[in-house]
Each structure stands twice: as structure tokens, then as C-alpha cells.
C-alpha positions as CSV (number, residue, x, y, z in Angstrom):
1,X,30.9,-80.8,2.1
2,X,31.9,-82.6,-1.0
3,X,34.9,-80.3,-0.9
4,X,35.9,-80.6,2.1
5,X,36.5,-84.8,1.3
6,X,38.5,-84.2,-1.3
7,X,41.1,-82.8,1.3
8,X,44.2,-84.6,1.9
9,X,44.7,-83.0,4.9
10,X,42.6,-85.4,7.9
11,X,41.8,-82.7,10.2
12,X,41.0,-80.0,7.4
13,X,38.8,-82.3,6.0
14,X,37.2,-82.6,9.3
15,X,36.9,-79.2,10.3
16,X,35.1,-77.5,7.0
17,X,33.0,-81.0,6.8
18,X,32.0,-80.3,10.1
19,X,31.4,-76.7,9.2
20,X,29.3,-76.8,6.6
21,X,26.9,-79.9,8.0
22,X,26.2,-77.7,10.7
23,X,25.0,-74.6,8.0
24,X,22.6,-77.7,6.6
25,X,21.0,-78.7,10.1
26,X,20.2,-75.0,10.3
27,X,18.5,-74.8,6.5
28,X,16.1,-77.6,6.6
29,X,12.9,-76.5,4.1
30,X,12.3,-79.2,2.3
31,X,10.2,-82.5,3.5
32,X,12.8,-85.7,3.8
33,X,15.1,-83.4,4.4
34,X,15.5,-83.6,8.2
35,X,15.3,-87.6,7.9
36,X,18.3,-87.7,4.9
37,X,20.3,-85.0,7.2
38,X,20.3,-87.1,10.5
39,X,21.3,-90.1,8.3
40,X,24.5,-87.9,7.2
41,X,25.2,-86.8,10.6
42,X,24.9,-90.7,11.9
43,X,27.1,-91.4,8.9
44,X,29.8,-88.8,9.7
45,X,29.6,-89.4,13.1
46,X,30.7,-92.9,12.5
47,X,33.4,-91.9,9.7
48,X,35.0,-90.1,13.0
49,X,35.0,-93.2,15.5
50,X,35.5,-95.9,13.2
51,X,38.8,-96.8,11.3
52,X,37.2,-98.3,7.9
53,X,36.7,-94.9,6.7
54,X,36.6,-95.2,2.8
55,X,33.4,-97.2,2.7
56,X,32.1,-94.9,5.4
57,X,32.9,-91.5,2.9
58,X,31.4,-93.4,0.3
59,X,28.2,-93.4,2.5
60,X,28.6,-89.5,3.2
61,X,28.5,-89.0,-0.4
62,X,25.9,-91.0,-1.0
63,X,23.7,-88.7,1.7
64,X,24.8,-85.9,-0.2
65,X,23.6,-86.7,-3.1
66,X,20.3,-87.6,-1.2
67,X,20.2,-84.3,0.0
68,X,20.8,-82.8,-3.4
69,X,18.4,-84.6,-5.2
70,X,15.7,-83.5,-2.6
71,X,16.6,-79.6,-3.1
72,X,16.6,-80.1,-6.9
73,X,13.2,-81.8,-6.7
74,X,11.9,-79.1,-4.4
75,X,13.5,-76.3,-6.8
76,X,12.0,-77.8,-10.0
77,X,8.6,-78.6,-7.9
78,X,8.6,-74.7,-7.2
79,X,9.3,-73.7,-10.6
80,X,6.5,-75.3,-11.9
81,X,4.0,-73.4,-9.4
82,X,5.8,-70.1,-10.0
83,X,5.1,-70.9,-14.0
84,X,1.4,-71.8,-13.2
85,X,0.9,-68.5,-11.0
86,X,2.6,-66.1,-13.8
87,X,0.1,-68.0,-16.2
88,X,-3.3,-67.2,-14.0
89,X,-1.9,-64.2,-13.3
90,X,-1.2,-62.6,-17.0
91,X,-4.8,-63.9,-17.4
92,X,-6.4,-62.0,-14.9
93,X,-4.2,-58.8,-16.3
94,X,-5.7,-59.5,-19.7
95,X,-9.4,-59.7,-18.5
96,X,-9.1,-56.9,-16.3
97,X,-7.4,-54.7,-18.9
98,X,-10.0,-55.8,-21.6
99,X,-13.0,-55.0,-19.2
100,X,-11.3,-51.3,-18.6
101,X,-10.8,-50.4,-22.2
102,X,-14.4,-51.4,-23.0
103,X,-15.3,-49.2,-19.6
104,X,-13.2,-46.1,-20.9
105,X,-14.5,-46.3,-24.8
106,X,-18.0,-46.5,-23.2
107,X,-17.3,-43.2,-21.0
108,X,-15.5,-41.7,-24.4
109,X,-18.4,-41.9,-26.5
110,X,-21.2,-41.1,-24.1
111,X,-19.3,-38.8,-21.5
112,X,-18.5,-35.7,-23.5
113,X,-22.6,-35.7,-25.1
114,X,-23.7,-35.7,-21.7
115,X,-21.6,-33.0,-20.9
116,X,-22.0,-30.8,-23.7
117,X,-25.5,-31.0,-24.5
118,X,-26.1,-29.5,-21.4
119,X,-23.7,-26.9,-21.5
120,X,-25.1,-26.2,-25.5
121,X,-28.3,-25.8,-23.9
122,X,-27.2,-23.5,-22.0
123,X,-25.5,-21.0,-24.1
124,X,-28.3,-20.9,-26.6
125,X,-30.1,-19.8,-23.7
126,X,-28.3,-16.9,-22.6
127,X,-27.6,-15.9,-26.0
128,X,-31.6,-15.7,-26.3
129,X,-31.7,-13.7,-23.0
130,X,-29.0,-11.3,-23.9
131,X,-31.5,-10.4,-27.1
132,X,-34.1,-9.6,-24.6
133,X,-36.1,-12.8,-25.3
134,X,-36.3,-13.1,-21.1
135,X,-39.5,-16.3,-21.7
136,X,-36.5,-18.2,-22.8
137,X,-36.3,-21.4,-20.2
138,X,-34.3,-24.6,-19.8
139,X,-35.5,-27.9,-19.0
140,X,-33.4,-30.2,-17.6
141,X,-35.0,-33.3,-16.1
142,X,-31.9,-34.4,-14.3
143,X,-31.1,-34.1,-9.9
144,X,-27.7,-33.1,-10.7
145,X,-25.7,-30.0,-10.7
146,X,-27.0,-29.2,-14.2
147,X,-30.6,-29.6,-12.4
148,X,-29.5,-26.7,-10.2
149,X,-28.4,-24.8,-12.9
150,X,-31.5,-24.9,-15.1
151,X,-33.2,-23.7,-11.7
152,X,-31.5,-21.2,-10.6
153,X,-31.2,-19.3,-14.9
154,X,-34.9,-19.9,-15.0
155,X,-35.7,-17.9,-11.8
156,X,-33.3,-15.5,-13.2
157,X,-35.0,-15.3,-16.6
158,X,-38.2,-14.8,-14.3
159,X,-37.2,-12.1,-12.3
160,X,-35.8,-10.6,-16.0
161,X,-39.0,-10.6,-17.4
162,X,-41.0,-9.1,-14.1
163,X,-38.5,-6.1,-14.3
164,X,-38.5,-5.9,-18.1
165,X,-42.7,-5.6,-17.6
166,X,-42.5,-3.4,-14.8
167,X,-44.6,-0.2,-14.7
168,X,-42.7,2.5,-16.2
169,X,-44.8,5.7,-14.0
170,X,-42.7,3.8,-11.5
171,X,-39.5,4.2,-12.7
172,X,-40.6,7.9,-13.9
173,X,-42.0,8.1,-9.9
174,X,-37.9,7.3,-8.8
175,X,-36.8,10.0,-11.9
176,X,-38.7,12.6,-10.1
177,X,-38.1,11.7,-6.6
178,X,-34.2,12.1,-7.3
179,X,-34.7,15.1,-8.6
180,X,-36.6,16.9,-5.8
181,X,-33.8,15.8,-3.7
182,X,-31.3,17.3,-5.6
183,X,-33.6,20.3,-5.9
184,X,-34.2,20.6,-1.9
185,X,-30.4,20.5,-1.2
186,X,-29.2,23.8,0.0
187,X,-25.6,23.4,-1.9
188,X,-25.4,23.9,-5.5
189,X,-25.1,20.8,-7.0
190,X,-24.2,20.4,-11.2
191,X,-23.9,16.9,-13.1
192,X,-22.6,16.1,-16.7
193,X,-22.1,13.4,-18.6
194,X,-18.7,12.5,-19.8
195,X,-19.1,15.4,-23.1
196,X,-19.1,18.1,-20.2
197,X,-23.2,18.2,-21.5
198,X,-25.3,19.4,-18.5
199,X,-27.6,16.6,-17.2
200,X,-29.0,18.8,-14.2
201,X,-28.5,21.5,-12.1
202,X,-30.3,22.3,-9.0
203,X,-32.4,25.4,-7.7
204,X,-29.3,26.7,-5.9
205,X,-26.7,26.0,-8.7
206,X,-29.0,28.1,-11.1
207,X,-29.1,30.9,-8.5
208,X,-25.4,31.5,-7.9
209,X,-24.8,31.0,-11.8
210,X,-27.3,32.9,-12.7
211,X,-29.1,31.0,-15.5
212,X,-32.8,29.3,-15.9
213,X,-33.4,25.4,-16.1
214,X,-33.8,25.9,-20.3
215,X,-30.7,27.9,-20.5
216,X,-28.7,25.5,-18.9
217,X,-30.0,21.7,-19.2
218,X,-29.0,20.0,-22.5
219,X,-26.1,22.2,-23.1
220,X,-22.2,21.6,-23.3
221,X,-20.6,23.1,-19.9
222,X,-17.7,24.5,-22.2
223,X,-20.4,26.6,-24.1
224,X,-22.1,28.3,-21.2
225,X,-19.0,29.1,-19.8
226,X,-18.1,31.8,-22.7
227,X,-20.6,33.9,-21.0
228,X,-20.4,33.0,-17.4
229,X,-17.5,33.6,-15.4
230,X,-18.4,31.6,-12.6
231,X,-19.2,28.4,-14.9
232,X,-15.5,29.1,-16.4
233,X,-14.1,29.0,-13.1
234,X,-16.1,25.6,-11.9
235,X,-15.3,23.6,-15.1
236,X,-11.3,25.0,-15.6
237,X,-10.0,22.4,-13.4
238,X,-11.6,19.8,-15.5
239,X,-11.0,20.8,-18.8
240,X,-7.4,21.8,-18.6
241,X,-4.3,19.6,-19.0
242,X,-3.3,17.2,-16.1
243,X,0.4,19.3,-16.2
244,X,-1.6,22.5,-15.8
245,X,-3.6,20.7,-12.2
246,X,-0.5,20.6,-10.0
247,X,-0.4,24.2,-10.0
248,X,-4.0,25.5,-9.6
249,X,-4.5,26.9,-6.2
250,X,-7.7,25.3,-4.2
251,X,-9.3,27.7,-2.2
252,X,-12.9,28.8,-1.3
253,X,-14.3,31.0,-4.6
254,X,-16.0,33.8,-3.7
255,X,-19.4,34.4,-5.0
256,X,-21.9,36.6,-4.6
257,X,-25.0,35.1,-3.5
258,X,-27.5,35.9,-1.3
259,X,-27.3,39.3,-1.1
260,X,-23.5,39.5,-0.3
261,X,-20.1,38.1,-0.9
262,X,-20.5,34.6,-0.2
263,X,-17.7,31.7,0.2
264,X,-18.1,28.1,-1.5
265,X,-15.3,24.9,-1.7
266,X,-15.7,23.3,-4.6
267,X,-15.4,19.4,-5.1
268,X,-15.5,18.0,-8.3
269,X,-16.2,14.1,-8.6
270,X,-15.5,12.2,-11.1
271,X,-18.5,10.0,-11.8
272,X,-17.4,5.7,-13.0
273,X,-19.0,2.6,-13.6
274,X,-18.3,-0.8,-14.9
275,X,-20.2,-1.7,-17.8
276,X,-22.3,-5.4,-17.5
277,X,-20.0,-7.9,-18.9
278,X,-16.8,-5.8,-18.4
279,X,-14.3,-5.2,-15.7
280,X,-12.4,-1.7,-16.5
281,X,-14.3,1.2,-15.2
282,X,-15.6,3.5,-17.4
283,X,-16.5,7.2,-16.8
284,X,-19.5,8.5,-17.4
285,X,-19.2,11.9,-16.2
286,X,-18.8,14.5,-13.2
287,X,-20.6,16.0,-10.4
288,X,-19.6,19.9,-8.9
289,X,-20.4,20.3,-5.3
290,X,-20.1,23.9,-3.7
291,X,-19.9,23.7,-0.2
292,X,-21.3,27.5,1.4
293,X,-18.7,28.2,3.7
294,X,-19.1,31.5,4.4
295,X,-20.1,31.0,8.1
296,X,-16.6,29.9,8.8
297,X,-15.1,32.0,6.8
298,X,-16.6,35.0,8.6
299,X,-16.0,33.2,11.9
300,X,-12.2,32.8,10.5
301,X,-11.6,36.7,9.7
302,X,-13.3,37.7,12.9
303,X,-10.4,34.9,14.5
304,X,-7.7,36.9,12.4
305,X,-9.1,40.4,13.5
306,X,-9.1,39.2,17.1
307,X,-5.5,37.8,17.2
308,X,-4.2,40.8,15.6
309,X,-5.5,42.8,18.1
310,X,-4.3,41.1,21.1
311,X,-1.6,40.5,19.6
312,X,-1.1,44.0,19.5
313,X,-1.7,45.0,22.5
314,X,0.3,42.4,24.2
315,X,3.7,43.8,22.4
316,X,3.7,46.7,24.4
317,X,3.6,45.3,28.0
318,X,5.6,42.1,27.1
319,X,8.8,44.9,25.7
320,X,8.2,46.8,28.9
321,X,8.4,43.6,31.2
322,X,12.2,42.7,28.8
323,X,13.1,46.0,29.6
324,X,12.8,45.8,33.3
325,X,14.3,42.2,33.2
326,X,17.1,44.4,31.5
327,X,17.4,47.1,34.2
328,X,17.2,44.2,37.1
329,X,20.2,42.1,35.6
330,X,22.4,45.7,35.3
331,X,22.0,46.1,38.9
332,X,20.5,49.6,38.6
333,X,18.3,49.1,41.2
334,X,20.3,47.0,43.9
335,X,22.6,43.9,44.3
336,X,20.6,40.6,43.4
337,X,21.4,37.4,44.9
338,X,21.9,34.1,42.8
339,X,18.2,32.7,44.0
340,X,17.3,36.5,42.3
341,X,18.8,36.2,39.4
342,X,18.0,33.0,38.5
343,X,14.3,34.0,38.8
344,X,15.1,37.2,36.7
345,X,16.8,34.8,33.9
346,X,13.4,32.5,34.0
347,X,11.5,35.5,33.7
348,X,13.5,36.6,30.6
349,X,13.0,33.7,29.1
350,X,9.6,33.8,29.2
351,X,9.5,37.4,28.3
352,X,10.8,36.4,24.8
353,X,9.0,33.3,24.3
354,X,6.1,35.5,24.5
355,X,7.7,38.1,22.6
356,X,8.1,35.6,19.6
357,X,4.8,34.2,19.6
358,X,3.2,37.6,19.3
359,X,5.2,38.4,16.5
360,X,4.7,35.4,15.1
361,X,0.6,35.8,15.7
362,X,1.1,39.4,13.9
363,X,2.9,37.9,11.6
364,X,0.2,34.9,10.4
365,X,-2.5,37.6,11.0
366,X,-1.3,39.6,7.9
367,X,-0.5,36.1,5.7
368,X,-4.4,35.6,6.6
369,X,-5.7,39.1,5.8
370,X,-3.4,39.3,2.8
371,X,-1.6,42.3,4.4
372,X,2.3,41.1,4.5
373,X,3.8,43.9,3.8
374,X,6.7,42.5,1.5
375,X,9.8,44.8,0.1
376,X,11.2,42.8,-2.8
377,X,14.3,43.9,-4.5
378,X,17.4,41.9,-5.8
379,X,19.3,40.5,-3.1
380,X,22.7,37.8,-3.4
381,X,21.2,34.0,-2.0
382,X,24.6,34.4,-0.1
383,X,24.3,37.2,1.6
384,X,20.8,35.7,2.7
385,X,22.6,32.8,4.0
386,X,25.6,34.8,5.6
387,X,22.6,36.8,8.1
388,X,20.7,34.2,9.0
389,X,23.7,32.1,9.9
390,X,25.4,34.9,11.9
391,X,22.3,35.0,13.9
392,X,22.4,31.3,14.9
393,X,26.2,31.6,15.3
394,X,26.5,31.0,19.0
395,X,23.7,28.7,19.2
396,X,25.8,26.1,16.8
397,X,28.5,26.9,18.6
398,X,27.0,26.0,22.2
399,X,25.4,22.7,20.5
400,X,29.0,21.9,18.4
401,X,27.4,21.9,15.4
402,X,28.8,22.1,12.1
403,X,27.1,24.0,9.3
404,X,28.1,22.5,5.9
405,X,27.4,25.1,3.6
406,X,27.4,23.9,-0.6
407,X,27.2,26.8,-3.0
408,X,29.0,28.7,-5.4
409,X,29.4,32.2,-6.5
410,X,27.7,31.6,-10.2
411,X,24.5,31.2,-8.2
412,X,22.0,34.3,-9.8
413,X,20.7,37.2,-7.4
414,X,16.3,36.9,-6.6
415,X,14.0,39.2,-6.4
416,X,12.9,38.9,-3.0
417,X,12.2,40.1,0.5
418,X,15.7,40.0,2.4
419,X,14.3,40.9,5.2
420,X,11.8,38.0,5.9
421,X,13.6,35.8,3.2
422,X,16.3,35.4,6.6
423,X,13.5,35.1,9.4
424,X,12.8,31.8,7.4
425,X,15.9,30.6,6.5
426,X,16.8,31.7,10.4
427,X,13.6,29.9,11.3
428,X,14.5,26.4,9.6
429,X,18.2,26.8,10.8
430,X,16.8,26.8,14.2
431,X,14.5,23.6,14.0
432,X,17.3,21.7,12.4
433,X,19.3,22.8,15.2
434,X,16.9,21.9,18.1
435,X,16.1,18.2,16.2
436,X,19.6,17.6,15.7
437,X,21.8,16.2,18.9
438,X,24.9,17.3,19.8
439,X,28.3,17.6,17.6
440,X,26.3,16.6,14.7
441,X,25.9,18.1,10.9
442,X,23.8,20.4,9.4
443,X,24.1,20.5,5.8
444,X,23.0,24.1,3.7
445,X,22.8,24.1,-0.1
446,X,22.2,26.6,-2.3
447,X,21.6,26.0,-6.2
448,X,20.8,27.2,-8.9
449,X,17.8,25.7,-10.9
450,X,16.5,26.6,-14.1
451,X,15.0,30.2,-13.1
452,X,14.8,29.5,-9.6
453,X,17.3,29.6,-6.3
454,X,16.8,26.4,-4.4
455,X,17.5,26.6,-0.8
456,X,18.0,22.9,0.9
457,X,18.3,22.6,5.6
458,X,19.2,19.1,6.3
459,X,19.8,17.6,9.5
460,X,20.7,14.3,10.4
461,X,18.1,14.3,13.7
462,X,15.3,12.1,14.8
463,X,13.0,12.7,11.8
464,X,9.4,13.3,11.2
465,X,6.9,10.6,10.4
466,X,4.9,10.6,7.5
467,X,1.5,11.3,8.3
468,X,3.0,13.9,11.0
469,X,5.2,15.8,7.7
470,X,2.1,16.1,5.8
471,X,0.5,18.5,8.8
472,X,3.9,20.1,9.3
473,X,3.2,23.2,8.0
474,X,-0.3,23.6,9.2
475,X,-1.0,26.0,11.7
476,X,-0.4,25.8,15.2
477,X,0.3,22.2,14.7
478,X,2.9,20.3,16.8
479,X,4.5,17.3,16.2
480,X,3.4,14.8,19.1
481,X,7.2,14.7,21.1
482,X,8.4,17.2,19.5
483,X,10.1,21.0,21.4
484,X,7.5,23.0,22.5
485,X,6.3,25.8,20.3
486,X,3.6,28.0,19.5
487,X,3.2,25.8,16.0
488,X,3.0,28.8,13.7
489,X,6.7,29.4,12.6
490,X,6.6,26.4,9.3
491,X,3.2,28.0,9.2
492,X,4.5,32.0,8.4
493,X,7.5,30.2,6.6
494,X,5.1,28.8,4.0
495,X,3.2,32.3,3.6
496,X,6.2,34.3,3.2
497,X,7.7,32.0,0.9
498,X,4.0,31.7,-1.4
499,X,3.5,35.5,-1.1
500,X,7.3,36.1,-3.0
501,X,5.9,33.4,-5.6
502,X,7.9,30.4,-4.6
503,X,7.4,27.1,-3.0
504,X,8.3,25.5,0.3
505,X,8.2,21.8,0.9
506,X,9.8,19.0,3.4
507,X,11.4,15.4,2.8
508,X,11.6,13.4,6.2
509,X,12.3,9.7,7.4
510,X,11.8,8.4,10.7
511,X,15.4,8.3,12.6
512,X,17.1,9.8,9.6
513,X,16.6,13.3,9.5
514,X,15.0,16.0,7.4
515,X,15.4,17.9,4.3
516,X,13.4,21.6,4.4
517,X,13.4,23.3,0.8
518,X,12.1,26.2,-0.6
519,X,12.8,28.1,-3.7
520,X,12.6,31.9,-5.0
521,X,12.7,33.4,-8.2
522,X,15.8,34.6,-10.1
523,X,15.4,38.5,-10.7
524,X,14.9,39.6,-13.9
């Protein structure tokens, strides 16, 4: 407002006076300030109407100043309390920081005693109680959690002491109880410590093995079985080399017990524990089970027999039945309609269907009797490959399959059964075949490995899930969704392929396809 006077020109002057006066009569704080800015308006108001206007701006100013002099007094008033508030309020700061540094050295001398005593206590304690010194007890007067804790080691030092005292015809009571278990089991049952020493042996074990309870308790496993064949055989698996396990055949041993040729599975299992104090298991020996299984087994061969001979006898009438189907379709007989024929094609069908399982049953009846009737000689991988794809040829053709065959000529002749080295080639050539949809791939490789041919069937088809691939070449097993089948042609695969010495195995994902392998040896 003071500006705005200084202005030469009149209605400028007026105009940011006027301005500004109305900014103070909206920022009265202070008291006489309302009273000194009415007096300025009543002032300028007359400065406007009147004509003797330099006394009149000499009153303006003089309000102004008034006005001034009040907001410097209020500011400098203000001051002083915000001074005397600062003051009390780094006092209060300095009392309250004082009274927490005497509060934290208090809790720094006497916090950490109160602590560790305790916990001193405590470890001196169970160091006593480790050394079997279980009258060792704490006494903590305190309701706290270190009150708890005194409670709950003394009841264990108690209960410490009561078993440490115990009666030992008890524990030699349990000893012998055990033992008459083990002795009343009707399966041999052998335990050793983790030194292969023999800790016991039941009645039955000694039986089979042949040995008395002095002969055999106390001794090393590895000792015994110099003499004994049948401890040799039980303890191989253990003993030898983990490289060596992967090729050990499992099977039922045959023994004889009981007046005849008896069959036992053997289960070896390995015995741990974890130490007191210690978290990695430790092993501390093994126990043989042997399982009599010759019930089944005799229930088993009497199967084998039994499909054989069906088997057998169903060849004939099933080969006369294709051989009328034969006649039929050659019109030797009469003219046949369309509704005739068809039924004659159905029956045809099924004619061979049956055909196949029976020859597959014959088949699996000799892998089971041990009868397959093998004629190795050297044979080409090739011309393996060549048979069993010229078999399939019009099938792939119908289906628009491709068969992608990898090889090469440097791949070595095998010593091997041609014959029934195709039906299984054939026989995986087929699956891949039926799995796989039409105008896809089929990809055949045939390598050479070390002293081994490997033969590789992969098709790109709906796959096999895991738990199913594991079964796959289990007998009469289907996969659930899967063609119908009799479930025995993987089966015969696998015990044509073992019975030539070589291996057969399958690698399968879900909605990918599968891989079928099996390798033969290279002749000599």
C-alpha cells in the first residue's frame, strides 16, 4: 500500500491501494488490528471523496505504520514464546535422555548375569547328565520360562535315573522274548551287524543252511560262506561292488528244504539308525528274509503246463476253422452274397486273432519252462530289418506311414536267432504302427555299440505314461486305452531277447511318443 502512493498515476494509485487494503481486511491475526484497519479504510475512504488529499495520504501512512508496528510487535512477542518453548523443550529432552541412559546401563550390567547364569546352570547340568550322573538337578526359584525349564530337565533327569536302575532280568525278559519270535517265524530269517558278523539266525535259517546255532552265531558271514554255497549265494549281493548289482538277476533260489526242491525270494534290508546327538544315519547292519514260495511256484508251472496244453490243442481246430474261411471266400462251395461275405471276413479275423494268441501262449509257455528252442547263428542286423519290414509292408502303406530307417553297412553281424530276432522286431514295428496316426513317422536305427547291435522303434504317437511303461512288458498286461490285445507280445519280446543274452527296454512320454530298444551281441 505504501507502493501504490508513491504512484504518479491517480487511478493506478487507486486501484493497487485498493487492492492490497482489501488482502489486509482478509488477514486480521493480531489484537488492534481490526480497530487500526477500519481507521485506514475511514481514512482512504475520505482520501477518495475529499479534495485536500495530501494531508489525508499523510494519515494513510500514518495507519500503515500503525498497522506495521502492531505485526512487528506481534512477531517479536511470538519469538519470544517460540525461544521459551525450544528452552523447556531441550530440557525435557535432556532429562528424558539422562533417565534412559541410566535405565539402559542398569539393564547392561544386570541383564546379561541374569541371563547367563541360568543358562550356565544349565549346561553344567547336562554336561553332568551326559556322564551318567542322572541325581544331577537344577533349582531355579524363579515363575519364569527358566522355572519351566528347570522342571521339565529335572523330571527328565528322573525318568533317567528310574530307567538307568531298572531291573535288568527285565530287559534280559525283552532279549528272550524277541528271540522266540524270530525263532517261531516260519521264514528263515539272518541278521548281521555292519562287519557281515552273524548276530542271529533263526530255527529255519539254520535248517535250509545247514548249520547249528554255535557254528553260525558270532561268526563273519564271508567266512561261513567258503563252505556253504547257499550262504555264498545269500550274502553275494551284499558284498559285491555296486557296478556289479545292476546286473544280478533276482529270482526265487532254489533250495532244497523239506524234503524237496523248494522256492524262496530273498530280501535283503539294510538295517540304519541315527545316533543320539546326530542327524546322518548310520548303518548298523542287515537283515536276509527268504520268503517260501514254493506254493506259487508250483501253482505257477502247473499254470504253464495247463496253457501249453490248451494251447495246443486249440491250434488244430482254429487252422481248420482258417482253412474253411479259405475255401468259403474261393467260392468252392457256392456263390456268397455281400451280407455272406462280410460275415466270412469277421470270422477270419477272428480266426487269426486266435491264431496269434495261441502262438503267442505257446510261445510264453516255453520262455516259462525254459524250453525256447533258439537257433543262433550269425545273421546281418540288416537283413533282420529288411524281413520284418517286408512283413509290415502293406500295413505302412495302408496307414501312409513312413519308415525312416538310420544305419550303415559297417554295422557288425550277431550271433542270434533270425528267426525270432524278426517276430520281435515285426512285433514292435506293429505297436508303433497301431499307436501312431496316420501319415506320420516311424523312425528305425540300427547301431553299432561297443560289442553290441542296438536296435531303436520310435514313433511319434500318443505315448505311454510312466507308471503304465514300467508294467509294459509284464505279462498279459494292457495299457488302460490302449488296442486290444492278448498282453503277452512285449512279454515274449523280452524273453526272446534275455534268452539270446541281450536287453530290451522302453523310453516313453505322455503325447510324445515312444522309443523301444533292445540290443544283441556282436558274433564272435
Amino acid at each position: 500500500m505504501l507502493s501504490a502512493l508513491e504512484l504518479s498515476d491517480e487511478q493506478s494509485k487507486k486501484d493497487l491501494f485498493r487492492e492490497n487494503l482489501t488482502l489486509q481486511q482478509n488477514n486480521v491475526t493480531e489484537i488492534g488490528e481490526q480497530q487500526a484497519t477500519d481507521n485506514l479504510v475511514h481514512q482512504y475512504e475520505l482520501y477518495v471523496t475529499q479534495s485536500n488529499q495530501e494531508a489525508l495520504v499523510t494519515g494513510i501512512r500514518i495507519h500503515i505504520y500503525e498497522l506495521m508496528n502492531l505485526n512487528m510487535q506481534a512477531m517479536h512477542r511470538k519469538s519470544q514464546m517460540a525461544q521459551k518453548t525450544a528452552d523447556k523443550a531441550t530440557m525435557w529432552i535432556a532429562i528424558t535422555g539422562t533417565l534412559c541412559f541410566i535405565i539402559a546401563l542398569s539393564l547392561m550390567l544386570n541383564l546379561p548375569g541374569s541371563i547367563a547364569n541360568p543358562l550356565r546352570q544349565l549346561t553344567k547340568s547336562i554336561k553332568e547328565i551326559s556322564a551318567k550322573n542322572y541325581a544331577q538337578r537344577l533349582h531355579f526359584d524363579s515363575r519364569d520360562e527358566f522355572g519351566e525349564l528347570a522342571f521339565a530337565f529335572n523330571t527328565m533327569a528322573e525318568k533317567l535315573e528310574e530307567y538307568d536302575n531298572s531291573n535288568l532280568a527285565s530287559l534280559l525278559m525283552e532279549k528272550k522274548r524277541i528271540e522266540a519270535l524270530i525263532n517261531n517265524m516260519h521264514d528263515p530269517v539272518i541278521g548281521l551287524d555292519e562287519h557281515n558278523k552273524i548276530l542271529f539266525m533263526n530255527d529255519e535259517a539254520l535248517k535250509i543252511c545247514g548249520l547249528r546255532q554255535g557254528e553260525a552265531i558270532g561268526r563273519i558271514a564271508q567266512d561261513i560262506a567258503v563252505h556253504n554255497d547257499l550262504m555264498r549265494s545269500l550274502i553275494t549281493e551284499m558284498i559285491a561292488p555296486p557296478e556289479s548289482k545292476q546286473n544280478q538277476q533276482t529270482g526265487a533260489l532254489k533250495i532244497f528244504a523239506n524234503q524237496k526242491e523248494s522256492y524262496f525270494e530273498k530280501e535283503i534290508l539294510e538295517i540304519t539308525i541315527v545316533p543320539t546327538g546326530e542327524q546322518e544315519k548310520k548303518k548298523v547292519g542287515h537283515v536276509i528274509l527268504l520268503k517260501n514260495v514254493t506254493p506259487f511256484k508250483e501253482l505257477d508251472i502247473a499254470k504253464t503246463n495247463f496253457i501249453a496244453t490248451v494251447s495246443h490243442e486249440l491250434k488244430t481246430p482254429i487252422s481248420s476253422i482258417k482253412m474253411s474261411v479259405q475255401l468259403l471266400e474261393k467260392n468252392k462251395s457256392g456263390q456268397l452274397n455281400d451280407e455272406q461275405m462280410q460275415l466270412i471276413n469277421s470270422i477270419g479275423d477272428d480266426s487269426n486273432r486266435l491264431l496269434k494268441i495261441t502262438s503267442e501262449l505257446l510261445n510264453l509257455s516255453q520262455a516259462e519252462t525254459g524250453n525256447i528252442q533258439l537257433t543262433l547263428q550269425t545273421c546281418l542286423p540288416l537283413d533282420i530289418l529288411q524281413r520284418s519290414m517286408a512283413s509290415l509292408k502293406v500295413i505302412a502303406e495302408q496307414k501312409q506311414i513312413t519308415l525312416d530307417v538310420q544305419t550303415n553297412s559297417t554295422v557288425k553281424a550277431v550271433k542270434a536267432d533270425p528267426e525270432k530276432t524278426s517276430w520281435v522286431l515285426t512285433n514292435l514295428l506293429n505297436n508303433a504302427m497301431n499307436h501312431s496316426p496316420i501319415g506320420s513317422k516311424i523312425k528305425i536305427e540300427v547301431i553299432q555299440k561297443n560289442k553290441q547291435v542296438i536296435f531303436k522303434v520310435q514313433d511319434f504317437g500318443s505315448g505311454i505314461r510312466k507308471e503304465f511303461a514300467e508294467r509294459i512288458f509284464d505279462r498279459y498286461f494292457q495299457v488302460p486305452g490302449g488296442n486290444a490285445g492278448s498282453g503277452l507280445g512285449l512279454a515274449i519280446c523280452r524273453e526272446f531277447i534275455e534268452a539270446q543274452g541281450g536287453k530290451i527296454s522302453v523310453d516313453s512320454t505322455e503325447g510324445i511318443g515312444s522309443t523301444f530298444t533292445f540290443s544283441l551281441n556282436e558274433a564272435e
